[in-house]
SEKEGU-415724 format. One line per 10 residues: for each residue x, y, z of N, C-alpha, C. Coordinates in Angstrom, 2 decimals. Atoms other than C-alpha are relative to their C-alpha. Layout:
// residues N
X/Y/Z/X/Y/Z/X/Y/Z  ...
This chain:
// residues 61
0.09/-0.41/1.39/122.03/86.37/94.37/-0.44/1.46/-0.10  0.89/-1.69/0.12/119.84/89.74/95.05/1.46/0.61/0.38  -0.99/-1.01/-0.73/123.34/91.17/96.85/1.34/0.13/-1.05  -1.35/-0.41/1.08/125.56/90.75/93.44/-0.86/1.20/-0.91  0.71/-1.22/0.62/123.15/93.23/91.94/0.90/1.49/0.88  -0.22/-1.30/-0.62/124.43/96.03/94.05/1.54/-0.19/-0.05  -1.67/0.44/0.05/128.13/94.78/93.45/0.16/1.00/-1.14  0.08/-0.02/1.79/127.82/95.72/89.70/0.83/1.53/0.25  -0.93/-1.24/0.12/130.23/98.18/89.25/-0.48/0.64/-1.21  0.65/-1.05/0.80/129.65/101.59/86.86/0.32/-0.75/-1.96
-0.11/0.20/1.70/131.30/99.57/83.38/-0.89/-1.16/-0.18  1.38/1.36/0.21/128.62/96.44/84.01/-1.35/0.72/-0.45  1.39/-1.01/0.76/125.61/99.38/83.67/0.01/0.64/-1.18  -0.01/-0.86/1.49/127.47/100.83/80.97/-0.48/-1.21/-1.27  0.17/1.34/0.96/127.39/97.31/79.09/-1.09/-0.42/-0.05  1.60/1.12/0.10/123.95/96.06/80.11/-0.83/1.43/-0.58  0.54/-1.43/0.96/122.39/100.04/78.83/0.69/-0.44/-1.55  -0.28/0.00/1.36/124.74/99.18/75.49/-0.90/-0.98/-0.84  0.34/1.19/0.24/122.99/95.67/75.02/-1.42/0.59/-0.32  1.20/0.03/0.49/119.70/96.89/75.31/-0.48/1.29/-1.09
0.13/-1.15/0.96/120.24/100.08/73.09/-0.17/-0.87/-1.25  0.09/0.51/1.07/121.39/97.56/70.75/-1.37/-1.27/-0.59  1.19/1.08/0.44/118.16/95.13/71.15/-1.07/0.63/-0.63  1.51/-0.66/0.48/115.89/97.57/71.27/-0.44/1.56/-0.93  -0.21/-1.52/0.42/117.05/100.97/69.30/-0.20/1.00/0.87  0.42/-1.44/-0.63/116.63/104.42/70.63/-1.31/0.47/-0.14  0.96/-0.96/-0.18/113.76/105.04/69.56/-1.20/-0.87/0.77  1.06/1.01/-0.80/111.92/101.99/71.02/0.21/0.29/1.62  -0.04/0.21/-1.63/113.01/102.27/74.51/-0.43/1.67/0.35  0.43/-0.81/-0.31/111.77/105.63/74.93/-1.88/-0.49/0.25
1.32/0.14/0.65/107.81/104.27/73.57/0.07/-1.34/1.67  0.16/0.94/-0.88/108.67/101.11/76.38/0.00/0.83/1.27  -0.21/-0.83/-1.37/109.61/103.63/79.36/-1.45/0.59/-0.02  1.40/-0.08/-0.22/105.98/104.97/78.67/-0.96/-0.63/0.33  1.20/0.92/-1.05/104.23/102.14/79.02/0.25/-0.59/1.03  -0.42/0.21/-1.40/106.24/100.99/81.68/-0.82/1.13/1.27  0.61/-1.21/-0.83/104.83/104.31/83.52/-1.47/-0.26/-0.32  0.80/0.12/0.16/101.75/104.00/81.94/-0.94/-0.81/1.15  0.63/1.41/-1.21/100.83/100.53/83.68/0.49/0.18/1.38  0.00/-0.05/-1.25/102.14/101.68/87.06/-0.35/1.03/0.54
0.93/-1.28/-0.47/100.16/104.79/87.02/-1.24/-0.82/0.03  1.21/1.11/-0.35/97.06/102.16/86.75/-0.19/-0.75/0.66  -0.15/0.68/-1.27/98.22/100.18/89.00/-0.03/0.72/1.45  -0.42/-0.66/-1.26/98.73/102.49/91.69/-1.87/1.12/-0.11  1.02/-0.74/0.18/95.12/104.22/90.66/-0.95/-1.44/0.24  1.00/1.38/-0.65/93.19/100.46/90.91/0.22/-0.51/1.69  -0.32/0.14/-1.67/95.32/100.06/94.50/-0.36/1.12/0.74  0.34/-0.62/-0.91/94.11/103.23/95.57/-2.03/-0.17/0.22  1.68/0.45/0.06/90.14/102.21/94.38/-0.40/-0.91/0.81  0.42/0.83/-0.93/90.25/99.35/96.20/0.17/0.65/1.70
0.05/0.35/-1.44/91.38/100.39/99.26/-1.05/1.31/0.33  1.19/-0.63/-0.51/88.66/103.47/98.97/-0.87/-0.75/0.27  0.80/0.99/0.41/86.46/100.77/98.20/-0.26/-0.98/1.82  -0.19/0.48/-1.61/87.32/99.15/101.56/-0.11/0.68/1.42  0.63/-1.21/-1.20/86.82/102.27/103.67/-1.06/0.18/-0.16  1.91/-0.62/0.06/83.33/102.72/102.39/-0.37/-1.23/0.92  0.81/0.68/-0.82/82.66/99.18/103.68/0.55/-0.13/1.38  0.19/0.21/-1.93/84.15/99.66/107.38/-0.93/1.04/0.13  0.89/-1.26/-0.35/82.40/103.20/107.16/-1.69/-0.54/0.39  1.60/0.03/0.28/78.81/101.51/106.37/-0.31/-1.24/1.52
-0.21/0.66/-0.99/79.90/98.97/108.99/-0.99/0.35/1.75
């Protein structure tokens, strides 16, 4: 199933981009691509805390 994803030819992206223009307007999917970024700039800032977090305790080790 994961290997028909990469099948998808260029008028299947054009259609599944039309679908969600039409779900979600233009001006919404700009405000969603932010928080999309948003939450994986936090995520990637709590995965780097922990693993400082985890060098302090081999360091004190």
């Amino acid at each position: 199933m994961l290997n028909t994803i990469f099948i998808m030819g260029p008028w299947q992206w054009v259609i599944i981009g039309v679908a969600i223009l039409l779900l979600f307007g233009g001006k919404k999917i700009p405000e969603l691509m932010r928080g999309l970024g948003s939450g994986i700039k936090e995520f990637k800032d709590a995965s780097k805390e922990d693993e400082d977090k985890q060098e302090e305790k081999k360091n004190l080790k």
